[in-house]
Structures are given as structure tokens and as C-alpha cells.
C-alpha positions in Angstrom: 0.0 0.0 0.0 1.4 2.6 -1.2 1.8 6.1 1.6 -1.0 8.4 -0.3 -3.6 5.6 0.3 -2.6 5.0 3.2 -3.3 8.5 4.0 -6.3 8.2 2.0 -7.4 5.4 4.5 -6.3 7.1 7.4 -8.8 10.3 6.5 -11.6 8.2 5.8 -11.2 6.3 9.4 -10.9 9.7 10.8 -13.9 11.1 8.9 -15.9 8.0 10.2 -14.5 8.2 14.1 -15.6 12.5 13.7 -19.1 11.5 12.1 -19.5 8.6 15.2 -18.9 10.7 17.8 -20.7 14.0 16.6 -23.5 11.8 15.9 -23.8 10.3 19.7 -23.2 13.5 21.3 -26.3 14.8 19.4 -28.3 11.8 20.5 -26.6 12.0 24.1 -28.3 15.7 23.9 -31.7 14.9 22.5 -31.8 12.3 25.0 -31.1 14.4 27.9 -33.2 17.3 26.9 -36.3 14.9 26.6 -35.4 13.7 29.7 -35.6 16.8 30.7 -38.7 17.8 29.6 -40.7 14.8 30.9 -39.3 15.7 34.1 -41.2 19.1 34.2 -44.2 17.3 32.6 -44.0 14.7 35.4 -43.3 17.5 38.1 -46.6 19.4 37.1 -48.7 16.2 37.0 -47.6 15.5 40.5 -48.3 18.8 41.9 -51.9 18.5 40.2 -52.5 15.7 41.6 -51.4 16.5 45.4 -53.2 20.2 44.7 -56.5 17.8 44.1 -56.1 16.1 46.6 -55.7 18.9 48.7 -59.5 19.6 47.6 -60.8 16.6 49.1 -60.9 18.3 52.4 -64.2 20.5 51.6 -66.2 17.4 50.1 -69.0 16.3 52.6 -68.5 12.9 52.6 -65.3 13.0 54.2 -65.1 12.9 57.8 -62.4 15.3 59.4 -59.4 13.1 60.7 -59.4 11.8 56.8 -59.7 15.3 55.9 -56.4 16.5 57.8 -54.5 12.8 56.9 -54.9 14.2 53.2 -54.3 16.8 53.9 -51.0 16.5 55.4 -49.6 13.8 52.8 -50.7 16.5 49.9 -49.1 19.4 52.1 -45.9 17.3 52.2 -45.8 16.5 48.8 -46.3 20.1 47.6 -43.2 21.1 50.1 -41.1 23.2 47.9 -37.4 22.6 47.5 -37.8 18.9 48.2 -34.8 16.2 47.4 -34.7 13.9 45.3 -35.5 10.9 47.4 -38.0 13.2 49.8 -40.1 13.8 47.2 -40.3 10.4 45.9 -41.4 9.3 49.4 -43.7 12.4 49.8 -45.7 11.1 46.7 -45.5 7.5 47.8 -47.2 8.5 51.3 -49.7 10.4 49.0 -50.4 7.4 47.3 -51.1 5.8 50.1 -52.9 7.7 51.8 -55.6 8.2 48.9 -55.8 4.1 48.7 -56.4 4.4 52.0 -59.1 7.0 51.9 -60.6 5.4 48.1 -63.3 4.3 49.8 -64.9 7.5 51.4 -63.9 9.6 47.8 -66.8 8.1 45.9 -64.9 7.6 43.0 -64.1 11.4 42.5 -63.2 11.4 38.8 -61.0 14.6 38.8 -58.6 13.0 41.3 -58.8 9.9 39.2 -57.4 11.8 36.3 -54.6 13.7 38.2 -53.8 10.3 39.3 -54.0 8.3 36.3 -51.9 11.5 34.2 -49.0 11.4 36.7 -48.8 7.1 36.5 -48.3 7.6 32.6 -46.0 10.9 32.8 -43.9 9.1 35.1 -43.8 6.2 32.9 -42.7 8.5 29.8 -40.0 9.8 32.3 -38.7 6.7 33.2 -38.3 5.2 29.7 -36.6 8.7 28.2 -34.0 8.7 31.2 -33.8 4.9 30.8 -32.8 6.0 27.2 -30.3 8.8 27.8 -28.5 6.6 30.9 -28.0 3.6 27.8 -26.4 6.3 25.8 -24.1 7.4 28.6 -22.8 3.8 29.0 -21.7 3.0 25.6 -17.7 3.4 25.3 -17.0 5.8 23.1 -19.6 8.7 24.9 -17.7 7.8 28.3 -14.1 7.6 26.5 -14.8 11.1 25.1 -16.6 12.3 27.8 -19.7 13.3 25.5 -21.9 13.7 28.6 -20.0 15.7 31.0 -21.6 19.0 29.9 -25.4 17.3 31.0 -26.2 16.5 34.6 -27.4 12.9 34.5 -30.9 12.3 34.8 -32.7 9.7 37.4 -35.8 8.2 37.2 -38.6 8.8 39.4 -39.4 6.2 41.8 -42.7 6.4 43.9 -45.8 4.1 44.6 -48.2 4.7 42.1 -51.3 3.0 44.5 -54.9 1.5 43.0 -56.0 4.0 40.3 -58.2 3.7 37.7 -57.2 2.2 34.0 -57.0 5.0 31.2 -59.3 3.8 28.3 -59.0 6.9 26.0 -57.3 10.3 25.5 -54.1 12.0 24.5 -51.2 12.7 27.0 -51.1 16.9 25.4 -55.6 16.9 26.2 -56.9 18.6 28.7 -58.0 16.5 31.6 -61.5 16.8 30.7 -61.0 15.0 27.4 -59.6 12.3 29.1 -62.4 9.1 29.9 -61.1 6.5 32.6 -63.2 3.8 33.9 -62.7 1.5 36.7 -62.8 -2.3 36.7 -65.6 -4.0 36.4 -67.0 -6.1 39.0 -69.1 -8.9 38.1 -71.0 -10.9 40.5 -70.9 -14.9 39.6 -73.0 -17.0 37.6 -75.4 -19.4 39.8 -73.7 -22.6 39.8 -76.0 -25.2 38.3 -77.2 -28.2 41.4 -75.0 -31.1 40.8 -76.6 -34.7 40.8 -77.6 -35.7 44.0 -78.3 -32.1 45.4 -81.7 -31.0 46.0 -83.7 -30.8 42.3 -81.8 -33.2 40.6 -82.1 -36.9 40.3 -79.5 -39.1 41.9 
């Protein structure tokens, strides 16, 4: 081989390596920025739905001391300038607290939407960090340090509690638009008398 293609050669594996690189640190930076972004859709759903359930205290059919343990949970939650991990516990407490209290709500549909929007905004979060933390780990982003200029993004972890199933609706509608129904309950069929029992021959 002679030394011009080998220079030849050598530009080409260079114009490659420049194209790989430039290439992952744009999809390093898509994938953080979406990350990103589902965070602050996630963050709003969350404070709708504690705000909601911070409502719950002026319905009728809930009796004071379940009135102040929303309450409280939903204050907690909305505690400005909360940590990481305190904020994932904050909204797991709420979670609980509303399974707790599910019973006395009377199936309050706007709750059930707040609810229901912040299970599938977290799930949209999770999957685009899930996305941009695979990019960080390949070799050549770590090798060339294609991420250092982005703080790395962590999924949200909290208990998501007994909430409704979403049927219809677009994550960008309005809750209104959104139509959610609960599970079905169906009593059982009468069991036909076996031979022997009372109204059939033996």
C-alpha cells in the first residue's frame, strides 16, 4: 500500500470516528433534553394531583381526621425545595394515603385523572432517562466524555397506589377530554345443582 492511500485510508477512518462521535453527542443531547422535559411534565402532574387532593378536604362525605390525613400527605408532597429521594417518598405516602381513603372519595373522577396523568407521565419519564443513561454507558460517549456537559438524569421512583385504567385520550388533552373507567365487577354466575343435590335426580 502505497503512503498516499494509506493517507487516503487514514482520512476516511478519521472522517468515520468524527461522524460517530458528533453523531452520539447529538443523540446524548436529544436524550437528555427529553429527559428533561418529561421531568417538568411529570413534576406538574404531580403537583396536580397532590393540589387535588388537597380539595378533598371540603367534600361532605369525608369525615375530618381523613380530611387532615390528606391533607397533610398532599401538604408534604407540595413542600417546595424537596430532594430527590424526599419527594419520591412524599408522593408515595400520598399514594397511600388516597388508597387508603378510596373508599370515602366516591370515586371522584377529577382525582382519578390527576392520578392516572402522573402514572403515565412518570412512565414517559422513566423510559426517556432509561434512554439517555444507555447512551451514557456506551464506550465511546464515556471515553470522550460526550456527557459531562449534561447533569445525569434519574428516574422517578414512587408508589403509584390502586388508580383507575385509562381507556382513551391524549397525554397533550386537557383533563376533561380524558375518559377513565374503573374495573368491572361482576358478581358470579349461579352454579347449576349437581346430581344428587336437591332438584336433581341421583
Amino acid at each position: 500500500m502505497s503512503t498516499l492511500e494509506l493517507l487516503g485510508l487514514m482520512i476516511i477512518v478519521a472522517v468515520a470516528l468524527v461522524w460517530r462521535i458528533t453523531w452520539l453527542a447529538t443523540r446524548v443531547h436529544r436524550a437528555t433534553v427529553r429527559a428533561e422535559r418529561t421531568w417538568s411534565v411529570l413534576d406538574a402532574a404531580l403537583v396536580g394531583r397532590a393540589q387535588r387532593a388537597a380539595e378533598l378536604v371540603i367534600l361532605p362525605t369525608i369525615d375530618p381526621a381523613t380530611a387532615l390525613l390528606v391533607l397533610d400527605a398532599a401538604a408534604a408532597a407540595l413542600e417546595p425545595e424537596l430532594r430527590h429521594g424526599a419527594r419520591e417518598r412524599a408522593e408515595s405516602d400520598l399514594s397511600h394515603v388516597l388508597d387508603v381513603v378510596d373508599a370515602t372519595l366516591q370515586a371522584n373522577r377529577e382525582l382519578d385523572v390527576e392520578r392516572a396523568r402522573a402514572r403515565l407521565y412518570r412512565q414517559l419519564h422513566n423510559d426517556a432517562v432509561a434512554t439517555a443513561l444507555s447512551l451514557r454507558r456506551r464506550h465511546i460517549v464515556r471515553i470522550f466524555r460526550l456527557a459531562r456537559r449534561f447533569v445525569e438524569p434519574r428516574p422517578f421512583e414512587m408508589a403509584e397506589g390502586s388508580i383507575c385504567t385509562l381507556t382513551a385520550g391524549r397525554l397533550d388533552s386537557p383533563p376533561s377530554s380524558l375518559a377513565y373507567e374503573r374495573p368491572a365487577v361482576h358478581a358470579p354466575e349461579p352454579r347449576a345443582p349437581a346430581v344428587g343435590e336437591a332438584g336433581q335426580p341421583s
